[in-house]
N, C-alpha and C positions, 0 to 999 in steps of 0.2 A: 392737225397734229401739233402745231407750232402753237399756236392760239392756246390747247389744250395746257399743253406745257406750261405755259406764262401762265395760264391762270390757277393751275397747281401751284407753283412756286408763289404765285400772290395771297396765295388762298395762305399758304403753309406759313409765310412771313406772317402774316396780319395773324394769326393765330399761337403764335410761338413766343417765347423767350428765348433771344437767341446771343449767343456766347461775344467776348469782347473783341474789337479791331484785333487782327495777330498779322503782322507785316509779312510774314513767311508765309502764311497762306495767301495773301495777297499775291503776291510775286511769282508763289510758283504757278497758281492759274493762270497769269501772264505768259511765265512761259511755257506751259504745257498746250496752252492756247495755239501760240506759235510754232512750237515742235509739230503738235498734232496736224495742224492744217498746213504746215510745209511735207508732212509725210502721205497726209490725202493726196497731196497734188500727184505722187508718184504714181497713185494707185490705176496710172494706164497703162505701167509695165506691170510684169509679172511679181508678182507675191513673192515669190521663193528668192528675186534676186533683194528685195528688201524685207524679210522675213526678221533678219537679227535689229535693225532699226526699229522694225515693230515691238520684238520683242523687251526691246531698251525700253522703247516706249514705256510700255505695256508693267513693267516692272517701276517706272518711273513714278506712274499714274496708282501702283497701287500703293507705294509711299505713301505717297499723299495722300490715298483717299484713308489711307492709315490714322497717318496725323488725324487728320479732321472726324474721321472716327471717333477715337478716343479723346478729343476736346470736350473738356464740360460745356454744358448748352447749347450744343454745336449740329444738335439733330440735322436742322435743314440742309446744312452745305454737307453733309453727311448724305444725306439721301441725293444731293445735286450729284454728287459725285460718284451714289451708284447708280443713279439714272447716266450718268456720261459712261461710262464704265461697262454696260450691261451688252451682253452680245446677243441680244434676242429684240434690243430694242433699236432707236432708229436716230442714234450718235455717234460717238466715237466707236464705240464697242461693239455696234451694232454695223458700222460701216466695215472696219477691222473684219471682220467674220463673215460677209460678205464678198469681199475683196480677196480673203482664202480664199473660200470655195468656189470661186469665179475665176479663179486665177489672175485676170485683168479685169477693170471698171472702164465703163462709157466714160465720157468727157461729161456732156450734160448732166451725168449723175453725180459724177464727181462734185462739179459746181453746187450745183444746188446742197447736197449735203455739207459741204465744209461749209455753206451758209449757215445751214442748222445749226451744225457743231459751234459754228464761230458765236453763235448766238448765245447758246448756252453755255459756253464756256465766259461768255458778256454776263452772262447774268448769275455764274459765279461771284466772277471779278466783284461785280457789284454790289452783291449781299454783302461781300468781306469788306468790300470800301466804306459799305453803309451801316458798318456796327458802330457802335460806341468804341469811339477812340479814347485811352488810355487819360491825356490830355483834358477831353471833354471832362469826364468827370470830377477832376479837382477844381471846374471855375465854378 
């Protein structure tokens, strides 16, 4: 699944035109990054006692996936973001809606998914780092 991913996202890069460096999207995947996989960690207690964090969350992340939405040229980190996002699939969104219906998470599953997530939210980070910076273009 991991492999699959990177090479979607390589595929998608190498085939796009993609929008300018924007320092705000930079940062906030920084910290969405960090909120999300400090709020995995909890997922060995019960759901309901962190239900409104999620839901912060969860409001936080569709900001953003707002923002990035609506940026011209901006498709890929746009799709990154509904792929992080998605509750059927096997990220943030996908952990999130898991962790309901389950009411608590394993440890082992725990770990290994906030590696996923932390992964892809890395390879956010990195598209946005690896645009064209504002700077580059007038030397």
């Amino acid at each position: 699944m991991k492999l699959k991913l990177l090479g979607f996202f390589a595929f998608v890069s190498a085939c796009s035109t993609i929008a300018r460096f924007d320092q705000y999207s930079y940062s906030q995947s920084v910290s969405l990054k960090v909120d999300a996989l400090n709020l995995m960690q909890t997922a060995t207690g019960p759901f309901a006692s962190y239900e409104k964090a999620v839901n912060d969350l969860n409001v936080t992340m569709s900001k953003v996936y707002e923002y990035e939405r609506n940026r011209p040229q901006n498709e890929i980190s746009s799709k990154m973001w509904e792929l992080m996002r998605d509750t059927s699939g096997h990220l943030y969104g996908g952990f999130i809606n898991r962790w309901q219906k389950e009411k608590v998470l394993d440890k082992a599953f725990i770990h290994e998914s906030t590696k996923l997530v932390g992964e892809a939210f890395d390879q956010i980070a990195q598209l946005e780092s690896g645009k064209i910076k504002p700077s580059q273009i007038n030397n």
